[in-house]
N, C-alpha and C positions, 0 to 999 in steps of 0.2 A: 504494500500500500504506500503509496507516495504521500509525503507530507507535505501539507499547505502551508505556503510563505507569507507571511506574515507581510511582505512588502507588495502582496498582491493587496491586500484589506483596506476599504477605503479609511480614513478617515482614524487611522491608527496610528499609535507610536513607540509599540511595545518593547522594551529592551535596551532604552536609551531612557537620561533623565530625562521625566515625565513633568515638563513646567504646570500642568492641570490636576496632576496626581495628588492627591486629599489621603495626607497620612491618618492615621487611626483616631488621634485626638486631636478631631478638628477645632475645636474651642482652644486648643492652645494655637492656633495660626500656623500656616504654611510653613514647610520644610525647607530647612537652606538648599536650594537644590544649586548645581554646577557640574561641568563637563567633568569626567573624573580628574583630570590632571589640575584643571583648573580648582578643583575642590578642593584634592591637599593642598596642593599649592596657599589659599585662601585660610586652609585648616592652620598650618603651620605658621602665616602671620598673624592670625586670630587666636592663636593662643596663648598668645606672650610669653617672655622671656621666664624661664625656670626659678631664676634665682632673683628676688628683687635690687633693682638699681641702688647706689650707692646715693644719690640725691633723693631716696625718697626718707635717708634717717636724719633729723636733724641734728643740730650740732648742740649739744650739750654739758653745760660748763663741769669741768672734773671727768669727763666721760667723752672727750676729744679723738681719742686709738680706739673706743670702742667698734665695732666691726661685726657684719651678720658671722655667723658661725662660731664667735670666739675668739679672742684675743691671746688666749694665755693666761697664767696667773696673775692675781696682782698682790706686788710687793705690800708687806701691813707699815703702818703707820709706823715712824719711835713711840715710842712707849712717854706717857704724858709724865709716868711719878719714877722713879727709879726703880729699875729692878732687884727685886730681892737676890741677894746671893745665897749661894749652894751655901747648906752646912753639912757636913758630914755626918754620915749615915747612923743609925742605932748601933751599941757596942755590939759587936758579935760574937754568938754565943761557942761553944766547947763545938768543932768540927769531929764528928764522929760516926759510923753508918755500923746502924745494928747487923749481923749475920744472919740470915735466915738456916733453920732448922732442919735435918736429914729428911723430917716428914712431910715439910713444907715443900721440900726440893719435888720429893717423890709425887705429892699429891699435882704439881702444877702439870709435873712431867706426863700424866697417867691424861692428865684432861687434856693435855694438848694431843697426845697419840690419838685420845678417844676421839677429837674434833674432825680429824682425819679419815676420810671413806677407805682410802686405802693401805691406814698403816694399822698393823697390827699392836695394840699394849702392851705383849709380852715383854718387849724392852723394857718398858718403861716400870710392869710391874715386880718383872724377875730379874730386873738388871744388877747388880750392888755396886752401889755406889764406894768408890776408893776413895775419892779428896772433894772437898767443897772449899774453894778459893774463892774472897770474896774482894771485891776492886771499889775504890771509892772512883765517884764519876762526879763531877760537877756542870751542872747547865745554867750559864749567866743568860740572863736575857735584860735586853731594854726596851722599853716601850716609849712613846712619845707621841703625844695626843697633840694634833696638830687642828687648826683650823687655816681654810685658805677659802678664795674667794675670786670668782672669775665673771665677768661681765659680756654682755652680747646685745646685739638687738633682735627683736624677736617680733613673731606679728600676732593676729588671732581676729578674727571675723568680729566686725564691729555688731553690736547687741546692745547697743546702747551706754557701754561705759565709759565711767566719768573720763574725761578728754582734760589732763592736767599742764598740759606741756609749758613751762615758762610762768605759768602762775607764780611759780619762786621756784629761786636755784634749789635742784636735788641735792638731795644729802649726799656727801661723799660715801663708795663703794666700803667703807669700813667702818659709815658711820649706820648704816642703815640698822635698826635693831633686828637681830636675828635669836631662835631659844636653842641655847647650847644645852645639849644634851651631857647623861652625867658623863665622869670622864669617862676616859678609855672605849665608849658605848659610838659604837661610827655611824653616821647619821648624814643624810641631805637634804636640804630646804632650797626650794626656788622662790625668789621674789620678785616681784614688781617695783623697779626701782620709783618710789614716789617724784611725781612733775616733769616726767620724762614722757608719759603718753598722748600721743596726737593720732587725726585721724585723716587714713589715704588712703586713697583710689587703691584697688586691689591692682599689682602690677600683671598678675596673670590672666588674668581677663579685661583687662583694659575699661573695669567698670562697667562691664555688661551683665555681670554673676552670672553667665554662661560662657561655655566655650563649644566651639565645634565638635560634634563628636569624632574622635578618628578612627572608628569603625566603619561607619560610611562616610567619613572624608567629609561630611557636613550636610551630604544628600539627603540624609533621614529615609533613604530604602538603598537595597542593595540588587543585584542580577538575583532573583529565582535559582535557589540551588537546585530543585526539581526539575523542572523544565529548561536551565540556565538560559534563560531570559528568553526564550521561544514564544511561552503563555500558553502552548501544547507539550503534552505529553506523549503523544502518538494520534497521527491524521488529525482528525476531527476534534481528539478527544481533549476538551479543557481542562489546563491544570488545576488540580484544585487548591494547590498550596498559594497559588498567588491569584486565583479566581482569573486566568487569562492575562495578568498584567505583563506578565515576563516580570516584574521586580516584589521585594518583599520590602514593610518594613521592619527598617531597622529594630534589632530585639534591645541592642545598648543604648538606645535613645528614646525606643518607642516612636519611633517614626518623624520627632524632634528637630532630626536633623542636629540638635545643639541637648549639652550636659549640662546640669550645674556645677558650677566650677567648685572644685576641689577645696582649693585656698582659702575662698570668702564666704565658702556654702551659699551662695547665691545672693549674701546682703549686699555685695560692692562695692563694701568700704571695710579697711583694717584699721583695728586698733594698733599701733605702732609705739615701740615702750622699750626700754633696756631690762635685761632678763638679769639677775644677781642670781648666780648660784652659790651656797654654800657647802663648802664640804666637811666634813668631823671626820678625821683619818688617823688611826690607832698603829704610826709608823713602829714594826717589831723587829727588832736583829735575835739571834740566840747563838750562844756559843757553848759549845761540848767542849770541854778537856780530851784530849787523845787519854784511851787509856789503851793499857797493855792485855787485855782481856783476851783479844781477839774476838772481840762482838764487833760487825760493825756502826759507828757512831749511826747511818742513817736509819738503823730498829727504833733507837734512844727516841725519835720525833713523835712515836707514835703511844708515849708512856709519860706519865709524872713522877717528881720524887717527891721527898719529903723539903718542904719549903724550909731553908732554914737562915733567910735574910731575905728583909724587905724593907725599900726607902723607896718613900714617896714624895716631892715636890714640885712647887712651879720648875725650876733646875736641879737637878739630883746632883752629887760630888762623886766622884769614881771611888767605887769602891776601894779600903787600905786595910791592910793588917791581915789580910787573907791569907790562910799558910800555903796556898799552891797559887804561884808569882803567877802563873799564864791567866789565871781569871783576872789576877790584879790590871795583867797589861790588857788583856780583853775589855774590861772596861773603863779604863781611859783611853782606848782606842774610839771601842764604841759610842760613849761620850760625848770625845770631841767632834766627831762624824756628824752625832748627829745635831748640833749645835750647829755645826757649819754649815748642813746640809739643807735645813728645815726653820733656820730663822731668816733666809733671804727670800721663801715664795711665800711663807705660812707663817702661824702666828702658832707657838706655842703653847697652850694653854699648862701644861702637867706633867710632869719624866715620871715614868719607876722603873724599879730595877730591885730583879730579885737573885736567890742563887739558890737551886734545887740539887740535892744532894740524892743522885740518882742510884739505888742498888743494884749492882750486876755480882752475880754469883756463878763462877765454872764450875759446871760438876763433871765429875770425869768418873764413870760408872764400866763394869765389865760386862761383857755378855755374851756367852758363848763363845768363852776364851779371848773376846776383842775387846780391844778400850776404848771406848767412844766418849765424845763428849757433848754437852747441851748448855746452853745460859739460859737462866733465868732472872729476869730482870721488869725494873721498876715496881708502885706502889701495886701494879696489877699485876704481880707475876707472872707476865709472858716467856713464854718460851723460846727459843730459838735451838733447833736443830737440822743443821743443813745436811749431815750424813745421816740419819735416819737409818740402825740395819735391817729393816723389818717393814718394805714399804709396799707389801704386797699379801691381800688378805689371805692367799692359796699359797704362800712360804710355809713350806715346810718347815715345823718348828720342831 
């Protein structure tokens, strides 16, 4: 059966933009229609620049570098009263780490095999143990509660708010009140820097709170994927997906031809404002003593000890009188780091600094004529056993 042409039919124009074609919701008015090249073309200058222009932030006394995206941190104020200095820490007490006991050893040993799908306890129950060696380990750590503070322009679909800009100078980015959370506890606040908002033309839709759709290029219908723009499906027979027209429309428009724009949610005007972020950031170092165990230091990260020094100030003083010199020089290493480090972007609120006295115990156990060994270590008696003789539940015992 031979198909009828469409360019035989009088008074037809099926398969090309249709200047008389009535999208779905005719109460919202005619579809941007255009030749398809001509439409992106049209789409692409009608839908403005991505990023807003640089003359649409005003200039703002204290707030001059500010910049869409972010600037960087900003340097904090001198300090108005003098800062308190360091005094040195609490006398520190008798350095000493209790031994843990043959049963204690046994019992962690039994639960760590049992944790295991594939290791059999017999070691762990029938092993005997020959020497239990116990290592003093020390973990310094510092902390340093910092505040900083960065500045941007930012926008938000105008909705009616108050419009402050040049009513009076904003308060400088250090003066604006912010709620410090307690210490050490890391936290983020956004603000509205006050007398900085004004209100502009949305730059991406050019004040129309619509933009072109780019699915159909601005048409508001597309070619008939059924029929691809014929308006038949075979001979005679009428498409039924596009009722004959050869085009459909648009499903991301609803026939529109145009969106509402993303940016302004269709009101047309931004609220324009400098954005204050603040940040609470709980800056941590930690230092392990090497010890001679043969455990490696990186098990230690995931254990406690027993706390047995702590100083807390606005400036802490390095630790002195320590009897193992490497935590001494760790923290006045650490110390000064972070003094240098965190008082040129940030504003220091609080140092501590403590020193955990971590237990690590080698036991060295027989088992079937072999000497194996195991650590167990910190306040949670973890185990470590990397030779395991027994790691298969069908070993023949």
């Amino acid at each position: 059966m031979a198909y009828q042409h469409l360019g035989n039919q009088q008074n037809r124009n099926y398969g090309v933009a249709n200047p008389g074609y009535v999208p779905a919701t005719a109460a919202a008015g005619p579809a941007m229609f255009a030749p398809p090249a001509a439409a992106g073309a049209a789409a692409a200058t009608a839908a403005g620049p991505s990023a807003p222009p640089a003359s649409m932030f005003d200039s703002m006394p204290g707030y001059e570098g500010t910049v869409a995206g972010g600037g960087g941190f900003l340097p904090p104020p001198m300090p108005a009263y003098p800062v308190p200095a360091p005094e040195p820490g609490p006398e520190q007490p008798h350095w000493n780490i209790p031994s843990i006991t043959e049963d204690t050893a046994r019992a962690a040993f039994i639960l760590y095999a049992s944790s295991k799908c594939c290791y059999s306890t017999s070691p762990a129950k029938d092993g005997v143990i020959t020497n239990m060696e116990a290592f003093n380990t020390y973990r310094y750590r510092l902390e340093t509660f910092t505040e900083t503070r960065s500045t941007e322009w930012s926008h938000e679909p105008y909705k009616g708010q108050t419009v402050d800009a040049y009513a009076q100078p904003p308060p400088g980015p250090w003066d604006v009140p912010a709620k410090t959370p307690s210490f050490f506890l890391e936290d983020k606040q956004v603000i509205k820097v006050p007398y900085t908002s004004s209100m502009k033309t949305c730059h991406a839709c050019v004040g129309m709170g619509r933009k072109p759709c780019k699915d159909c290029a601005g048409a508001g219908n597309k070619v008939c994927w059924v029929c691809n723009g014929s308006g038949f499906r075979s001979g005679d027979d009428r498409c039924h997906q596009c009722n004959g027209r050869g085009r459909d429309n648009c499903s991301h428009c609803g026939g529109q031809g145009a969106k509402q724009c993303e940016v302004c949610q269709g009101k047309q005007q931004l609220l324009v404002y400098i954005k204050l972020t603040v940040k609470w950031i709980n800056n941590c170092d930690n230092y392990v003593v090497e010890q001679l165990s043969g455990l490696q230091v990186t098990n230690l990260s995931t254990v406690s000890g027993k706390e047995m020094f702590r100083d807390s100030q606005y400036m802490v003083y390095p630790v002195m009188g320590f009897p193992d010199p490497a935590v001494v020089n760790a923290s006045q290493r650490l110390v000064s780091e972070h003094q240098g480090k965190f008082s040129q972007t940030s504003r220091v609120l609080q140092q501590r600094h403590t020193i955990e006295l971590i237990p690590v115990t080698k036991v060295t156990y027989m088992w079937k004529a072999n000497s194996n060994i195991y650590f167990v270590y910190g306040n949670e008696f973890k185990v470590n056993a990397d030779n395991y003789p027994a790691t298969c539940c069908c070993t023949v015992m």
